[in-house]
Every structure is written in structure tokens, then in C-alpha cells.
N, C-alpha and C positions, 0 to 999 in steps of 0.2 A: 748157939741159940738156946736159949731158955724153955723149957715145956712147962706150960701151967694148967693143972687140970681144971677143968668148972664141970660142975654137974647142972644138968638141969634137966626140967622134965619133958617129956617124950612129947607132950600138947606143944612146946613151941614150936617145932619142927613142922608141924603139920599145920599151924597157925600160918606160920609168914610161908606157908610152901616151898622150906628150905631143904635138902635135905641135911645133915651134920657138917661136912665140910661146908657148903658152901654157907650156913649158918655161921658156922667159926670165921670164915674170908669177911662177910658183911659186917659181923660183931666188932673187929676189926677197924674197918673202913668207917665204919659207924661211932666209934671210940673215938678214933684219928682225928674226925672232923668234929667233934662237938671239942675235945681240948683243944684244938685249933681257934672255932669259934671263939671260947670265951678266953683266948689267951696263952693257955698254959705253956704249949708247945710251938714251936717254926714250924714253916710248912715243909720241912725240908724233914727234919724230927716225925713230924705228923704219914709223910709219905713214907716214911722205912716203916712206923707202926703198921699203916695201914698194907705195908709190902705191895704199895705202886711206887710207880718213878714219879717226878716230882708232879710230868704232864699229867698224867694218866691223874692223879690226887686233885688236881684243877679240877679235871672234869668230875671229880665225884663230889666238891665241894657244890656243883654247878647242879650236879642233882640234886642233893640235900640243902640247895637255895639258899647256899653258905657263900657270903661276899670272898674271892681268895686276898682281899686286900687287908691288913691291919692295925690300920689307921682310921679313926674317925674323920665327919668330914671336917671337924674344926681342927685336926693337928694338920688334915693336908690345905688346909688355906693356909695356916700360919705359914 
């Protein structure tokens, strides 16, 4: 596994009442699912990012009111 530092300031922490770790886990989950959203990544790709299993990544898609399907509704008619 890879370690990437990011700096950032001390106010976000205490903004979203995260503490660091659990800041770093959500930054994460929060990443996974917007490159999910518009495409970039599989949900499978998206779930190791975000370090859930593939169920656990549903549900977080389910929170962030992110459809887990990625298909419009005109390719699932055709």
C-alpha cells in the first residue's frame, strides 16, 4: 500500500466533527463515490478505494444518494 501525505488545516477537522482518522476514512469513501458517480471507476475499483467490501460501498453510495447502477435509463430500455 501506498502512503500519500495531504496537509490540511486544523478548521476542517473541527468543521465536519471529524476527528483525522476518521476524516482520512470519509475523504476516501467520499472520493470512491463521486469517481463512481460520473464514471471513472467500477464499483468494485471504487470499493478497494474507498476500503469497504463491495456491500458495505452500496450502502455508502445509498447515503451519498448515488444511484449504484451505471447505466442511463435509455441504454437499459434498449
Amino acid at each position: 500500500m501506498t502512503t500519500v501525505p495531504v496537509e490540511l488545516p486544523e478548521s476542517v477537522f473541527s468543521a465536519l466533527r471529524f476527528g483525522p482518522e476518521e476524516f482520512v476514512r470519509e475523504m476516501r469513501i467520499a472520493a470512491a463515490v463521486k469517481w463512481y458517480e460520473v464514471g471513472k471507476i467500477s464499483q468494485g475499483k471504487a470499493a478497494e478505494i474507498a476500503g469497504l467490501s463491495r456491500s458495505a460501498f452500496i450502502e455508502a453510495l445509498s447515503r451519498f444518494k448515488v444511484t449504484p447502477f451505471q447505466y442511463s435509463a435509455e441504454e437499459i430500455n434498449e
